[in-house]
C-alpha positions in Angstrom: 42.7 102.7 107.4 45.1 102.0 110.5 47.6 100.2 111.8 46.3 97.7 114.3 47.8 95.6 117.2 46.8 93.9 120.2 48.4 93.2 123.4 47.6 92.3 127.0 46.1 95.2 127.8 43.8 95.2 124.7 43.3 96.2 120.8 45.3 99.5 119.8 44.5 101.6 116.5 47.1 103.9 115.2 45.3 106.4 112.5 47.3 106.5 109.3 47.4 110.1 109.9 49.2 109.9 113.1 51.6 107.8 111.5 52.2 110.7 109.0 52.3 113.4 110.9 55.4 111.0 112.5 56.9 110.7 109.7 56.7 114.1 108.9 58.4 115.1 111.6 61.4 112.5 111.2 61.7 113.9 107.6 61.8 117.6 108.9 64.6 116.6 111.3 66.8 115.0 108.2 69.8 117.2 107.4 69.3 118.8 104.0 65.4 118.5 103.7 64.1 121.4 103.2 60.7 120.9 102.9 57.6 118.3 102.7 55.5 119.3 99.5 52.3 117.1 97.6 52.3 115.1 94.9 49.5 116.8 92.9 48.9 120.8 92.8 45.3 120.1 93.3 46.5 118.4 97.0 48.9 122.1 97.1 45.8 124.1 96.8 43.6 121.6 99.6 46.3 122.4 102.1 46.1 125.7 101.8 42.6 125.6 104.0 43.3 123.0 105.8 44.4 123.9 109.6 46.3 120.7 110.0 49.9 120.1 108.3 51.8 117.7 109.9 51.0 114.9 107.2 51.7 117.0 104.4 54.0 115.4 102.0 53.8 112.1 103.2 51.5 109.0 101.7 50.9 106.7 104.1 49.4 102.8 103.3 48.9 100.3 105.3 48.2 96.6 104.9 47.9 94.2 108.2 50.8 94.6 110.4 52.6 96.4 107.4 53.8 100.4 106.8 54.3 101.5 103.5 55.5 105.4 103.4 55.7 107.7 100.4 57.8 110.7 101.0 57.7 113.8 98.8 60.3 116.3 99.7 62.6 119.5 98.4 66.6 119.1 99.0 68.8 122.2 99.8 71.0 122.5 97.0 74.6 121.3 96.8 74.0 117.7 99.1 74.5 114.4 98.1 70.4 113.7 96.9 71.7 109.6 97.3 72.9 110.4 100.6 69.9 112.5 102.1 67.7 109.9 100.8 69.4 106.8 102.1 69.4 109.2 105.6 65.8 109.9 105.5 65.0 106.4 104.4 66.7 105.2 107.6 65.3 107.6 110.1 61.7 107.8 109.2 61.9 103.6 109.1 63.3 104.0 112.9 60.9 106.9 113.9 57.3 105.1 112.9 58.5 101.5 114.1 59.5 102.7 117.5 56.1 105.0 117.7 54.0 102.1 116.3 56.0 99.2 116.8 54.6 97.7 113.5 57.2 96.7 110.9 57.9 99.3 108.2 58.4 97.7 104.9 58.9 100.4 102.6 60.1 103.9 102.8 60.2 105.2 99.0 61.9 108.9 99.0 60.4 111.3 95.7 62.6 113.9 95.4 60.6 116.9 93.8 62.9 119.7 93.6 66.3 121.4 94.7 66.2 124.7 96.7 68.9 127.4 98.1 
């Protein structure tokens, strides 16, 4: 699916991949993220031969005009988990409405593990 909007210069699509792959990035940038894993193993071993990583981690679903982001990440050990969260919350909502500007209504942070 994607995100689409229309102005007056036309209709624009926005790929839900691109939309991940920007919200990747944000989640990268987040002070004490380590790292962007998948849900499932079986989606662990699929990204292994897959060239492309920038959506890795992230579930993106769209409906209409709205942005719904799952986000599956590893914390460094010793931060505030409520703290990160809440930060990461609020800079991959900023990051995808300014590239998309569509409305994001969720941003739901999994935490899957603690690392060093």
């Amino acid at each position: 699916m994607s995100v689409t909007t229309t102005n007056y210069y036309g209709k624009i699509y926005i790929a839900d991949d691109a939309i991940a792959s920007i919200a990747a990035s944000a989640a990268l940038d987040c002070y004490g993220v380590i790292d962007l894993v998948s849900k499932r193993f079986s989606d662990n071993v699929a990204d292994l031969f897959k060239k492309q990583q920038l959506g890795k981690g992230v579930k993106v679903i769209t409906s209409g005009n709205r942005i719904f982001i799952d986000l599956f990440v590893v914390l460094k050990y010793g931060v505030s988990i409520s703290a990160v969260a809440d930060s990461l919350r609020k800079a991959v909502k900023y990051k995808v409405e300014e590239f998309s500007g569509m409305i994001v209504d969720t941003v739901n942070v999994n935490v899957v593990g603690v690392r060093v």
